[in-house]
C-alpha positions in Angstrom: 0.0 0.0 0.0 1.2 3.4 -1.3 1.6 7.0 0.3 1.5 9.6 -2.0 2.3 13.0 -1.5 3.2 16.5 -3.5 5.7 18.6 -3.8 7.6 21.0 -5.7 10.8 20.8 -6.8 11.8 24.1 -9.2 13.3 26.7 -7.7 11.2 29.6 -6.9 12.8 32.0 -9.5 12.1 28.8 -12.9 8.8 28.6 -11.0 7.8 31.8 -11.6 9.7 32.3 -15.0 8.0 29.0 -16.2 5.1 29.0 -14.4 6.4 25.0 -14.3 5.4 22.0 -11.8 7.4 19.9 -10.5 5.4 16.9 -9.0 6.8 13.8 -7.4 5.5 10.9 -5.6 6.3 10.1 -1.7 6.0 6.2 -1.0 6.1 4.8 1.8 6.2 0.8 2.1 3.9 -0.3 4.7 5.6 -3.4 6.3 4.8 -3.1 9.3 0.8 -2.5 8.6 -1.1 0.4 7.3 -2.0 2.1 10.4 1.6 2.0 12.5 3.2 3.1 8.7 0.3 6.0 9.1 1.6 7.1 12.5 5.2 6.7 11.4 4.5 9.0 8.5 2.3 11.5 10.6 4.2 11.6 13.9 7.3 10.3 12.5 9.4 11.9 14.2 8.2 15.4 12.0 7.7 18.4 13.7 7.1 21.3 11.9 8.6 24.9 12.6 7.4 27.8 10.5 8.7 31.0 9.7 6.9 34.2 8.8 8.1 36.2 6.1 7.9 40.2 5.5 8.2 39.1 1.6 4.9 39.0 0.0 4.3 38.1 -3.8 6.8 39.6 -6.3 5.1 37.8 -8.9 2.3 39.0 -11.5 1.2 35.6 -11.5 0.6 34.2 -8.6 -1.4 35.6 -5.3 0.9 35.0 -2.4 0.1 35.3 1.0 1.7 34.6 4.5 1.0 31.2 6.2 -2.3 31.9 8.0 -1.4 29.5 11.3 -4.0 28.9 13.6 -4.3 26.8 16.3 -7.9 24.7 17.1 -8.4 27.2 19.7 -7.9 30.4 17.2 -10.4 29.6 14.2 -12.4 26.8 12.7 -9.9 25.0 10.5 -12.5 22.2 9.4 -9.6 20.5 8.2 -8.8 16.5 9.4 -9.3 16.7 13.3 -5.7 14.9 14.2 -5.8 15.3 17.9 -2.4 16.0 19.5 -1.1 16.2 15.9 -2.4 19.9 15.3 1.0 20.8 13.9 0.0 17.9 11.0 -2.6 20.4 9.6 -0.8 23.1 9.9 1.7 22.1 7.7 0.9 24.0 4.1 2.4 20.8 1.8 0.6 18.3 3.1 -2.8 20.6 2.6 -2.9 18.5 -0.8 -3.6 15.2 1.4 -7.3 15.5 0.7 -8.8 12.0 2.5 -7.8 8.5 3.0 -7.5 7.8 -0.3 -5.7 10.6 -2.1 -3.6 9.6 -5.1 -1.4 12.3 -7.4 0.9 11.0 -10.3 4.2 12.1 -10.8 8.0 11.4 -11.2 10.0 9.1 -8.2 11.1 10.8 -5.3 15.1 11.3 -4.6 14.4 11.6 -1.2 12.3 11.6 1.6 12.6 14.3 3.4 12.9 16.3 0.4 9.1 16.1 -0.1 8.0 18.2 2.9 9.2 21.2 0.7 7.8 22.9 4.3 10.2 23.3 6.8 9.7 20.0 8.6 12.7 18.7 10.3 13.5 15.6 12.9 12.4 16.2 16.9 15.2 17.0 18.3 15.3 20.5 16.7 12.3 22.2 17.7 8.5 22.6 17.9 7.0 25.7 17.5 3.6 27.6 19.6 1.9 30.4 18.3 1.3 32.6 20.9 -0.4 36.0 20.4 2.1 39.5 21.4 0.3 42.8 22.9 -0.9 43.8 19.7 -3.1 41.1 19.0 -0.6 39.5 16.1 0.5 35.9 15.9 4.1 35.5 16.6 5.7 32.1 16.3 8.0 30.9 19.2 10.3 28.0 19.2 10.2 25.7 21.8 12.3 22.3 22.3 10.2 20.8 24.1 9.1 18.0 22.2 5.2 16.9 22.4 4.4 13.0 23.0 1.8 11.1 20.7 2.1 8.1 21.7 -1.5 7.7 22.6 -2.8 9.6 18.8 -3.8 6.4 16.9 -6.8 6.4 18.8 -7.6 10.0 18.1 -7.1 10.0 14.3 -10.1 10.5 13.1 -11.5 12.5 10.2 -14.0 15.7 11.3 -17.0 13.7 10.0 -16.6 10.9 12.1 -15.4 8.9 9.3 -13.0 5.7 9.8 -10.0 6.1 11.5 -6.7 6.2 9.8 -5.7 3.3 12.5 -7.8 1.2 10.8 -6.0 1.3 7.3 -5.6 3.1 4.5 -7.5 2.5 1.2 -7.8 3.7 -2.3 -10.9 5.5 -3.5 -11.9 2.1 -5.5 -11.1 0.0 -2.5 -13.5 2.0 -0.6 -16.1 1.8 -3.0 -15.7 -1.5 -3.9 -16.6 -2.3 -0.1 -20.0 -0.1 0.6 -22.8 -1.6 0.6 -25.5 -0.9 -2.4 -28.2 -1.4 -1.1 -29.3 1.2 1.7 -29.8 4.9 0.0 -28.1 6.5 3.5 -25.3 4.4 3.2 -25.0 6.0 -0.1 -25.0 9.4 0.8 -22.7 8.7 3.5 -20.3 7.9 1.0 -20.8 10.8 -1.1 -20.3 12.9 1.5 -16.9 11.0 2.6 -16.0 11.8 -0.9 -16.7 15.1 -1.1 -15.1 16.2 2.1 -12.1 14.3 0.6 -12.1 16.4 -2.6 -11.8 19.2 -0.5 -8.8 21.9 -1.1 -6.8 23.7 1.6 -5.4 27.2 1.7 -3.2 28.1 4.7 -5.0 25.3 6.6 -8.9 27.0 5.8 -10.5 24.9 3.2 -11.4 27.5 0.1 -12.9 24.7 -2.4 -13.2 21.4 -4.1 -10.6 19.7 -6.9 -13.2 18.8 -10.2 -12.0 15.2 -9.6 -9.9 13.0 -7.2 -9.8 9.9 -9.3 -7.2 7.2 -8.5 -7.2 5.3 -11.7 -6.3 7.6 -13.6 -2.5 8.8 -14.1 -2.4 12.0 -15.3 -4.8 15.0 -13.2 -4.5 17.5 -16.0 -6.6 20.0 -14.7 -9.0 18.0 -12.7 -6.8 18.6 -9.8 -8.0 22.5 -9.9 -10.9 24.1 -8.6 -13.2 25.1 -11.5 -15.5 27.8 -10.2 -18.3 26.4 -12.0 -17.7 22.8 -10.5 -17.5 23.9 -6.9 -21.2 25.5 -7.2 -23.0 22.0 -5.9 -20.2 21.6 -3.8 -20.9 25.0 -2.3 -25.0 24.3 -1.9 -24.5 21.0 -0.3 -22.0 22.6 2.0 -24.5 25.7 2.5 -27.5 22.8 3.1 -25.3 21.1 5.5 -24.9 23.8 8.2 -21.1 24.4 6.9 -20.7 27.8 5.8 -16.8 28.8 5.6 -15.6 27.0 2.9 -17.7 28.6 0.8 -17.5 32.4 2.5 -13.5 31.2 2.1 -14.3 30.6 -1.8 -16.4 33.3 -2.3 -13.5 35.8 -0.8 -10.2 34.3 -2.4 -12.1 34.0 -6.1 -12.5 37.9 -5.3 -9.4 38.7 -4.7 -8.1 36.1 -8.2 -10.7 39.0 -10.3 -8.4 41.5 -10.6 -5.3 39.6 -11.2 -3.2 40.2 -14.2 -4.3 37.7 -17.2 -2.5 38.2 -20.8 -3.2 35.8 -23.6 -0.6 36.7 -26.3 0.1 40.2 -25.0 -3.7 40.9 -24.8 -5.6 41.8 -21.7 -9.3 40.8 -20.9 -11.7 43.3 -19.2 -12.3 43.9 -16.0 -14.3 42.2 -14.0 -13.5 38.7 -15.6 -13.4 35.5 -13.0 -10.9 32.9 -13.5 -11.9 29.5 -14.5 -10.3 27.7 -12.2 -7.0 28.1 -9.6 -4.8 26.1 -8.1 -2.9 25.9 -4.6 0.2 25.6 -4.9 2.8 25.2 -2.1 6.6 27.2 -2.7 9.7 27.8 -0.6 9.7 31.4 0.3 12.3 33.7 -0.6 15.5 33.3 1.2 14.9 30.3 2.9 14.4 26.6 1.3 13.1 25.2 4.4 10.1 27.5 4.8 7.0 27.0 2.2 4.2 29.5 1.5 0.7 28.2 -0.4 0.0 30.2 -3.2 -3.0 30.4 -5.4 -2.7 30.1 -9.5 -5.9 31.0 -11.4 -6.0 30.1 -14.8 -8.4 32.9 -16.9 -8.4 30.3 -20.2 -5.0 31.3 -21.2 -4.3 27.5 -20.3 -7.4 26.0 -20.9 -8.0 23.9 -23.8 -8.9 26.0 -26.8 -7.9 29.2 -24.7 -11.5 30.2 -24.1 -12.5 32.4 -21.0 -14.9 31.2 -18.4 -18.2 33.7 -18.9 -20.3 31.9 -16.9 -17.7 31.8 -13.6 -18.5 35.4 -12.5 -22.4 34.9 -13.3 -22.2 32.1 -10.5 -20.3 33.8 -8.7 -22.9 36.2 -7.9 -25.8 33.2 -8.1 -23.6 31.5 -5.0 -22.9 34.8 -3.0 -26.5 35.6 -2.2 -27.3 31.5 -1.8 -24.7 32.0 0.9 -26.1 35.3 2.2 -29.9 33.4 2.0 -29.0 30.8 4.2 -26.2 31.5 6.7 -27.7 34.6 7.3 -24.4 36.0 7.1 -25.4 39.3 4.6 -22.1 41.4 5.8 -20.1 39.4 3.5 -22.1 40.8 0.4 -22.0 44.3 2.3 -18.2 44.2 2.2 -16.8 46.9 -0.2 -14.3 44.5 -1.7 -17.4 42.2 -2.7 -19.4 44.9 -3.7 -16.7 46.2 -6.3 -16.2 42.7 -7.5 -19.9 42.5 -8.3 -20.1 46.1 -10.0 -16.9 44.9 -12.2 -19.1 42.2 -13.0 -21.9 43.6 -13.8 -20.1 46.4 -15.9 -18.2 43.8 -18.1 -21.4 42.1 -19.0 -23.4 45.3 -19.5 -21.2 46.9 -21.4 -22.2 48.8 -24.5 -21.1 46.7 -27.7 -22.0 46.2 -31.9 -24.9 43.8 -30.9 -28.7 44.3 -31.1 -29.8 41.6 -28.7 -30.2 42.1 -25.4 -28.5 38.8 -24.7 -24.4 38.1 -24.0 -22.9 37.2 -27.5 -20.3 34.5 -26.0 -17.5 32.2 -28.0 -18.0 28.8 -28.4 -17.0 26.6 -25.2 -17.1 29.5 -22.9 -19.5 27.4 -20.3 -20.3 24.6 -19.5 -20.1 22.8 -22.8 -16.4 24.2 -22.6 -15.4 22.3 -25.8 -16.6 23.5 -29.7 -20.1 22.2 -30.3 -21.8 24.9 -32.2 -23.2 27.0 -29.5 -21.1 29.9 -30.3 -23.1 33.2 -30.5 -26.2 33.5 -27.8 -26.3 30.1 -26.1 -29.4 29.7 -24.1 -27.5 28.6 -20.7 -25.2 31.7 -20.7 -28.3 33.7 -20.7 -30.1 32.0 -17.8 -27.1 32.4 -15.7 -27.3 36.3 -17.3 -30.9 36.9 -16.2 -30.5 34.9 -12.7 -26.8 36.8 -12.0 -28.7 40.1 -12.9 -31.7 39.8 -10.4 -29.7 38.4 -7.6 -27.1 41.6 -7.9 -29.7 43.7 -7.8 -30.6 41.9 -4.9 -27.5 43.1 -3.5 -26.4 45.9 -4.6 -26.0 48.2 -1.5 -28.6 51.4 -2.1 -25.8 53.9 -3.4 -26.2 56.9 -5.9 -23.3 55.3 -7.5 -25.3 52.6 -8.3 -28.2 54.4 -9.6 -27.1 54.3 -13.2 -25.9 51.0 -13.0 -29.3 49.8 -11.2 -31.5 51.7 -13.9 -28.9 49.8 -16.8 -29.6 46.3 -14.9 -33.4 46.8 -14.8 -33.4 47.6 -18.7 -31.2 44.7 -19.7 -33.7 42.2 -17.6 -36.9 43.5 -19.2 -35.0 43.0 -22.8 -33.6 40.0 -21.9 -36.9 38.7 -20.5 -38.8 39.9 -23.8 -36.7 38.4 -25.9 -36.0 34.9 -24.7 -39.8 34.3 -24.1 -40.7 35.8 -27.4 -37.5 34.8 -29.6 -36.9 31.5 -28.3 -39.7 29.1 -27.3 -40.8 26.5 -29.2 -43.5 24.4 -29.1 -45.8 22.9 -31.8 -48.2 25.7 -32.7 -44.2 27.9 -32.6 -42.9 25.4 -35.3 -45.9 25.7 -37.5 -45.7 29.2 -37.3 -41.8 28.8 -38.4 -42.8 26.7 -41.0 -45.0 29.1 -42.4 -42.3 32.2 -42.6 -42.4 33.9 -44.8 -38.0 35.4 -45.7 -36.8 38.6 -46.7 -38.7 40.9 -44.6 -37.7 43.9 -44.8 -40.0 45.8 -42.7 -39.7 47.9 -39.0 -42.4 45.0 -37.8 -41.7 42.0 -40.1 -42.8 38.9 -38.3 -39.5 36.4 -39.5 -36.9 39.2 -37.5 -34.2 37.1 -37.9 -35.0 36.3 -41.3 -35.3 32.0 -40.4 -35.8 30.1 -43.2 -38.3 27.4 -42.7 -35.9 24.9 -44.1 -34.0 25.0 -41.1 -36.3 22.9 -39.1 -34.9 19.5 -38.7 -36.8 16.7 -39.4 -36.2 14.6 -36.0 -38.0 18.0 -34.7 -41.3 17.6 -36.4 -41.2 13.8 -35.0 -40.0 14.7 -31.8 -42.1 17.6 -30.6 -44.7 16.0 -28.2 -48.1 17.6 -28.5 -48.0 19.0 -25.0 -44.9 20.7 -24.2 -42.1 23.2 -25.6 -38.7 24.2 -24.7 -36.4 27.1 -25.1 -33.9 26.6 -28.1 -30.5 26.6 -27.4 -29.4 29.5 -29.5 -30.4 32.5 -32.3 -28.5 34.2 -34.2 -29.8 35.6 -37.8 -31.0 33.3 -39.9 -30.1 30.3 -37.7 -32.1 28.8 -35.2 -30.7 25.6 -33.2 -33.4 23.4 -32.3 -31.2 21.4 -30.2 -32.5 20.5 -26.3 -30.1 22.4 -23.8 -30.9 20.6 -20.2 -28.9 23.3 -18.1 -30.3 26.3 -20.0 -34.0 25.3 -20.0 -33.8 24.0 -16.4 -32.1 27.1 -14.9 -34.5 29.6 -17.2 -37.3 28.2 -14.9 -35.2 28.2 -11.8 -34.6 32.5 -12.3 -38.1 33.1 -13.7 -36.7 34.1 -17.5 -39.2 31.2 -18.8 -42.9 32.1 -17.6 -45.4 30.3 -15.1 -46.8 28.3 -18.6 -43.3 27.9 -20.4 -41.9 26.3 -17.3 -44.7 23.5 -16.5 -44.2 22.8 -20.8 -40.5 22.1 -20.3 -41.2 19.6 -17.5 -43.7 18.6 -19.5 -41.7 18.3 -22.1 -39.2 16.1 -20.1 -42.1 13.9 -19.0 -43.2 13.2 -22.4 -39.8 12.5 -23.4 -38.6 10.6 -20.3 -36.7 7.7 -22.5 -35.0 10.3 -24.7 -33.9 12.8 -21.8 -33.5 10.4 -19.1 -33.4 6.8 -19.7 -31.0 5.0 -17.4 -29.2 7.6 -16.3 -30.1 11.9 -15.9 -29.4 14.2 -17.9 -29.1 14.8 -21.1 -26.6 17.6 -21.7 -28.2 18.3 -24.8 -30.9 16.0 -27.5 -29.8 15.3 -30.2 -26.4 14.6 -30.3 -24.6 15.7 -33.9 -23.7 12.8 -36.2 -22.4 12.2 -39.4 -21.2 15.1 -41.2 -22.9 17.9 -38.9 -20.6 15.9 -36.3 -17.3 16.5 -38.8 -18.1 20.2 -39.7 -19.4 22.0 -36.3 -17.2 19.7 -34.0 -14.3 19.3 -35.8 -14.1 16.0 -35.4 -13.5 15.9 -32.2 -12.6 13.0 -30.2 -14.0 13.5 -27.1 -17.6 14.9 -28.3 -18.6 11.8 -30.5 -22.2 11.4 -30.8 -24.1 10.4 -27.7 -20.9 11.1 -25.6 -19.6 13.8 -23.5 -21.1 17.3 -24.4 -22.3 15.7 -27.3 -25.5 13.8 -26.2 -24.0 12.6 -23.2 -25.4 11.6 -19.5 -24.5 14.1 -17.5 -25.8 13.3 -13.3 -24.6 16.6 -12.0 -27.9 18.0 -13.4 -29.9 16.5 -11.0 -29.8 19.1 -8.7 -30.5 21.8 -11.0 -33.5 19.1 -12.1 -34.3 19.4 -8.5 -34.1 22.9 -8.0 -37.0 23.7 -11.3 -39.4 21.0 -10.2 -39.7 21.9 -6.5 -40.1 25.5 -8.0 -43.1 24.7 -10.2 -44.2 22.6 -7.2 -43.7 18.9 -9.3 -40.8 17.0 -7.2 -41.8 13.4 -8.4 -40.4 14.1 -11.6 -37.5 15.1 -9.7 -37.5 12.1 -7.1 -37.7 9.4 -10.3 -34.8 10.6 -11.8 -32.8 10.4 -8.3 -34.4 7.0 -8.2 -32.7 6.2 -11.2 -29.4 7.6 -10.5 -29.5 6.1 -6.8 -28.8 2.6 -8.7 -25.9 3.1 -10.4 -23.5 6.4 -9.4 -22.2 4.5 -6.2 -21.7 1.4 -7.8 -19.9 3.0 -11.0 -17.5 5.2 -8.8 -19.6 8.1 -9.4 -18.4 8.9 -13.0 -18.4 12.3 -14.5 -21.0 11.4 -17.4 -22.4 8.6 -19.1 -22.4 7.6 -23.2 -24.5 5.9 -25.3 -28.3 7.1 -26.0 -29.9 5.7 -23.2 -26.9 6.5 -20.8 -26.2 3.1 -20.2 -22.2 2.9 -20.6 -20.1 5.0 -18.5 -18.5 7.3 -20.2 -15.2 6.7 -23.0 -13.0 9.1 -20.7 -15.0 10.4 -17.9 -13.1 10.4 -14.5 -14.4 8.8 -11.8 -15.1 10.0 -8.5 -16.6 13.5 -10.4 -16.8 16.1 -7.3 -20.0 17.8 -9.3 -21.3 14.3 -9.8 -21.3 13.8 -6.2 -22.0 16.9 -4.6 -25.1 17.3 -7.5 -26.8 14.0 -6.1 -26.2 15.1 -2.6 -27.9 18.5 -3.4 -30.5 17.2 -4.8 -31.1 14.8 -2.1 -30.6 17.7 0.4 -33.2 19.3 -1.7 -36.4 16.7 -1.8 -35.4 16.3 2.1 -36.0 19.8 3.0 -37.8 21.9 -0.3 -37.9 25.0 1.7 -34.1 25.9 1.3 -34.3 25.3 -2.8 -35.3 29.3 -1.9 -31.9 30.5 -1.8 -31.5 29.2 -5.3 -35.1 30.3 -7.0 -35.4 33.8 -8.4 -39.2 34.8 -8.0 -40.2 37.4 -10.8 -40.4 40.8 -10.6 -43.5 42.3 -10.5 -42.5 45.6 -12.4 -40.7 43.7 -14.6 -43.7 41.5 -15.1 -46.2 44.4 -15.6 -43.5 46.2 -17.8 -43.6 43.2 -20.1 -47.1 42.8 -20.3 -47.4 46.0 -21.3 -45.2 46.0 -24.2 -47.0 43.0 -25.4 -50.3 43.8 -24.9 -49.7 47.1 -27.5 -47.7 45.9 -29.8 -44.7 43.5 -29.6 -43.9 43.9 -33.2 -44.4 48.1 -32.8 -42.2 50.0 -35.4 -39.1 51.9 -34.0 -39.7 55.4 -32.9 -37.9 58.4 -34.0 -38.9 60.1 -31.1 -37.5 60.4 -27.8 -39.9 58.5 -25.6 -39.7 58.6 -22.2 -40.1 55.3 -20.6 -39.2 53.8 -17.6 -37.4 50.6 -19.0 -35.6 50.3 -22.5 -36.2 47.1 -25.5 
C-alpha cells in the first residue's frame, strides 16, 4: 500500500519564470501494517517549525500570502481533526492530502525528506507555539520541548466521524468497492466521505473542491484544480449542511483572483473577468528553502483547452454569494466593499455597451459549460439563464448607493429585454414550429414577423417527429437566420429556476421532459443536450473531435450533475416526483460506477469513454438534490421569484404591440427594449 504526496521541486525563480510544476510521488512501504506506517509517517518523528516572512508576492502571477497558522483554539480549521497532531494540519504541503485515499501521479522521489518542501525537520530541533504579542498579532515561538503522541492512533479521526486512519488506509476504488449498495443513506454517507475528501486547503482553511480526485487515472490535467463552476453544488451541499466557511472562504479568495493580471498573447481581458479555475500551490519562500508559502494560481483560459474564457464563472459567482447570504444569514459578506466592487466589475463587463442588437451576451464557443466546440457559439441559451439569474440576484444586493443608480436603472433595462426576448424569440412548441414553417423570408420591414430572417428549411426533421403535443422548450441558441433546435438541459432548467421562462413555459418544459422521459433520461439523468450531432454535422461544427462523438460527452451525453439543477426547477413549479424518479434512477448506479463524470450511449447506459471517476459535481449534484427533496424550503436561496415591475412592464409591451415600429422620437419610458 502506497503513500503519495506532493511537492515541488523548481526553484522559486524557474517557477515563476515558467510558471512550471514539478510533481513527485512520496512512498512509503507499509511493512509493518497500514496504520503504524500511518503514525510513522504523521508523527514520525516530523515536527514542523514555521517562519513568517515580511516578503509577499513579487510575482504577477501568482497571489501569495503569508501562512495563515491557527491553532484549534484560534479559528475553525475544518480541516482532518488529528488530535495532538495539530501541527500535522498546519503544515501547508501536506494541505494537498485530501482524504484517505488521495492519489497524485508524478515522477519518483530522490528523497524523503525532500518532499516536505515545508520546513519539517526531525524532533530534536524544535517545535514551535503560536502565541499572540500585545498587539493582538501571531508570533511564532520556538520551543524544544518535544510533544508525546504516543496515545494519537486512537484520536485520528476524520472531522465527519469517518473511519479512523488506525484502521488502514484504502484507495478511492477500495473503498467503493466495499460499501454496501443497497441502503440509500449508506450512499449518501459515502458521497459525503468523498466530497469532504475532494476538499482543497489554503493556509489550513478549506477555500474549495478539486473537479475530480480519481485514483485510476494517471495524469490530473486539470481535474486537480478548482473550477469555479464545479464547486457550485459543492458549495450548496455545504451551504444545506450547516457548513458555511468553505464557501465564505471561496467566495472571498475567487475575489481577490478577479483583478489579477491575465494576458493571452500580449492581450488583456476586461475587468471584472473571474478565473476558470485556480490552483494551490505550495513554494519555498524567498531566502529560505526550508520554509513554504501556499500560493493560489488561477488560470483565466489562457491555459485551458482552446484558450476560451470562463463567462459563466462570474455569473455564479454572484448566483452563489447571495445562496450563501440566503442561508447563513451572514449578509455582511455581500456588504463588504471589496465584494461589492467585484460585483459592480461584474456587472459592468457584461453590460457593457457593444455592436450587438440583442439584449442577450454574444459569447464564443466553449465559454460554459459545454467548454469544448459544439456549435453553441453566438447566444447560447444557458449563458443567458445564468445572465438573467446573476442580474436579479445583484440587484438583490447591490448596497442602495447613488453610484449605483445608473448601474441599477442599466440592470433593470437589460432584464426587461432579456426577459422579452427569450420568451418571445426563443420558445418552441408545436403551434411555434408551425408558425416557423409558415415564414415567410426577406422581410424587410420595422415590424416584419421572420426578424431574424429564419428560413423554414431549417427545421430538422427529428424536430417535427419529436415535438410531443404537450410541451415546448427554449432553443439553445439565435443568431440571424439560424435557429438551433437542439434541447439544452442546463439552459432550460435554470431559465425556470430564475423566472426568465414564464409560469406556462416552465410547466411545458417539464412537461416536455415527461413526455420525453426515454429520450432525456433513460438510465441515467441528464441529457446535456438532444440530439447529439452525427455524421457530417458531427465533422463540420465539432471538428471532429474525439472527445464529443455522438451520444458522448457534451455531445449527447449523461451528464448526473444536473440532478440538482432538475431538482431545483421541479420543486419551484411545485412537481418534485419528476425530480424524485430521476434520483431514483441515478441512486442505482452512481455509487456502484464510482460516481463517474457522465455517461455515453443514447440511453446513458455505458459509462462514459473518458469520464473520470469520483466526479466532485457528480457527487455533490446527487447530494444536493437529495438535500433538496429532504427539505424543499431551502431550494429558496436558489429560486429567483419574478419581478412584479418587470412583469407588468412586459405585459405592457405586449399587450400594445410586440412587433411596434421603431420610434424616431425620444420617448420617455421607464425601462428600454
Amino acid at each position: 500500500m502506497l503513500f503519495y504526496a506532493n511537492a515541488l521541486i523548481k526553484s522559486r525563480s524557474y517557477y515563476y519564470s515558467c510558471k512550471a510544476e514539478g510533481i513527485i510521488n512520496f512512498r512509503f512501504l507499509l511493512k509493518m501494517g497500514a496504520s503504524e506506517a500511518a503514525l510513522h509517517f504523521l508523527s514520525g518523528e516530523f515536527s514542523c517549525q514555521f517562519r513568517t516572512s515580511s516578503i509577499l508576492a513579487k510575482s504577477s502571477s501568482l497571489l501569495c500570502y503569508e501562512h495563515c497558522l491557527k491553532s484549534r483554539n484560534f479559528g475553525d480549521m475544518r480541516y482532518q481533526q488529528i488530535k495532538g497532531l495539530s501541527k500535522w494540519k498546519k503544515c501547508s504541503s501536506l494541505n494537498a492530502f485530501r482524504g484517505i485515499h488521495s492519489v497524485f501521479g508524478g515522477e519518483k522521489l530522490r528523497s524523503r525528506s525532500k518532499s516536505l518542501i515545508c520546513n519539517c525537520q526531525q524532533p530534536e530541533r524544535f517545535n514551535e507555539a503560536i502565541i499572540k504579542n500585545g498587539n493582538g498579532r501571531s508570533i511564532h515561538a520556538i520551543s524544544s520541548k518535544i510533544p508525546n503522541h504516543a496515545q494519537d492512533e486512537q484520536m485520528i479521526k476524520q472531522e465527519n466521524g469517518a473511519q479512523l486512519f488506525s484502521k488502514g488506509l484504502k484507495t478511492a476504488a477500495t473503498v467503493n468497492s466495499a460499501f454496501p449498495r443497497t441502503n440509500t443513506d449508506s450512499i449518501e454517507d459515502e458521497a459525503w466521505h468523498f466530497l469532504r475528501a475532494a476538499m482543497v486547503y489554503y493556509c489550513g482553511t478549506p477555500v474549495g473542491t478539486i473537479a475530480a480526485n480519481d485514483p485510476s487515472e494517471a495524469t490530473m490535467l486539470n481535474y486537480d484544480q478548482v473550477f469555479i463552476r464545479d464547486f457550485i453544488p459543492s458549495g450548496i451541499a455545504f451551504l444545506l449542511k450547516g457548513e458555511y466557511d468553505i464557501v465564505r472562504n471561496f467566495i472571498l479568495h475567487t475575489l481577490q483572483l478577479q483583478s489579477w493580471e491575465k494576458t493571452m498573447d500580449c492581450y488583456s481581458p476586461g475587468q471584472g473577468l473571474m478565473p476558470a479555475s485556480f490552483k494551490v500551490r505550495t513554494v519555498p519562500l524567498d531566502n529560505d528553502e526550508s520554509a513554504t508559502e501556499d500560493v493560489l494560481d488561477p488560470d483565466f483560459g489562457e491555459a485551458a483547452i482552446g484558450r476560451v474564457a470562463p463567462v459563466d464563472s462570474g455569473l455564479w459567482w454572484i448566483i452563489l454569494l447571495r445562496a450563501y447570504g440566503k442561508c447563513s444569514g451572514d449578509l455582511s459578506l455581500q456588504e463588504r466593499v471589496d465584494v461589492q466592487t467585484g460585483m459592480k466589475m461584474i456587472l459592468k463587463l457584461c453590460l457593457a455597451d457593444g455592436f450587438d442588437m440583442f439584449p442577450t451576451l454574444l459569447v464564443t464557443d466553449g465559454s460554459c459549460m459545454i467548454d469544448r466546440r459544439m456549435g453553441i457559439h453566438g447566444h447560447p441559451l444557458e449563458i443567458q439563464a445564468l445572465y438573467y439569474s446573476a442580474l436579479l440576484c445583484a440587484r438583490e444586493m447591490l448596497a442602495p448607493e447613488e453610484v449605483s443608480t445608473d448601474l441599477v436603472r442599466a440592470l433593470n433595462n437589460r432584464l426587461l429585454a432579456l426577459s422579452f426576448h427569450i420568451r418571445e424569440y426563443y420558445w418552441i412548441d408545436v403551434k411555434k414550429l408551425n408558425e416557423i414553417y409558415r415564414y415567410k423570408t426577406e422581410e424587410y420591414s420595422y415590424d416584419a414577423i421572420n426578424k431574424f430572417n429564419i428560413y423554414p428549411d431549417q427545421i430538422p426533421p427529428w424536430l417535427v417527429e419529436w415535438m410531443p403535443s404537450k410541451g415546448g422548450y427554449l432553443i439553445g441558441n439565435l443568431q440571424p437566420a439560424h435557429m438551433d433546435f437542439r434541447f439544452f438541459a442546463l439552459g432550460n432548467l435554470w431559465s425556470i429556476v430564475s423566472s426568465l421562462a414564464t409560469i406556462d413555459q416552465s410547466h411545458a418544459i417539464l412537461d416536455l421532459i415527461e413526455a420525453k422521459w426515454e429520450d432525456l433520461v433513460a438510465d441515467m439523468p441528464l441529457k446535456i443536450c438532444y440530439p447529439a450531432l452525427e455524421g457530417q454535422e458531427w465533422r463540420i461544427i465539432t471538428g471532429g473531435d474525439p472527445k464529443n462523438t455522438p451520444w458522448s460527452y457534451h455531445n449527447g451525453g449523461s451528464w448526473p450533475t444536473l440532478l440538482w439543477q432538475l431538482t431545483v426547477a421541479c420543486i419551484k413549479m411545485k412537481r418534485p416526483e419528476i425530480a424524485e424518479k430521476a434520483i431514483m434512477i441515478a441512486e442505482r448506479r452512481l455509487a456502484r460506477d464510482r460516481w463517474p463524470e457522465y455517461y455515453d450511449t443514447r440511453r446513458g447506459g455505458f459509462i462514459g469513454k473518458q469520464a473520470r471517476l469520483f466526479q466532485t459535481w457528480t457527487i455533490a449534484g446527487y447530494l444536493v438534490a437529495k438535500q433538496l427533496i429532504a427539505n424543499p424550503e431551502a431550494a429558496k436561496i436558489l429560486i429567483n421569484v419574478e419581478d412584479t415591475e418587470l412583469l407588468s412592464a412586459f405585459s405592457s409591451i405586449l399587450s400594445s404591440n410586440p412587433r411596434r415600429k421603431r420610434s424616431r422620437k425620444g420617448v420617455k419610458q421607464s425601462f428600454i427594449i
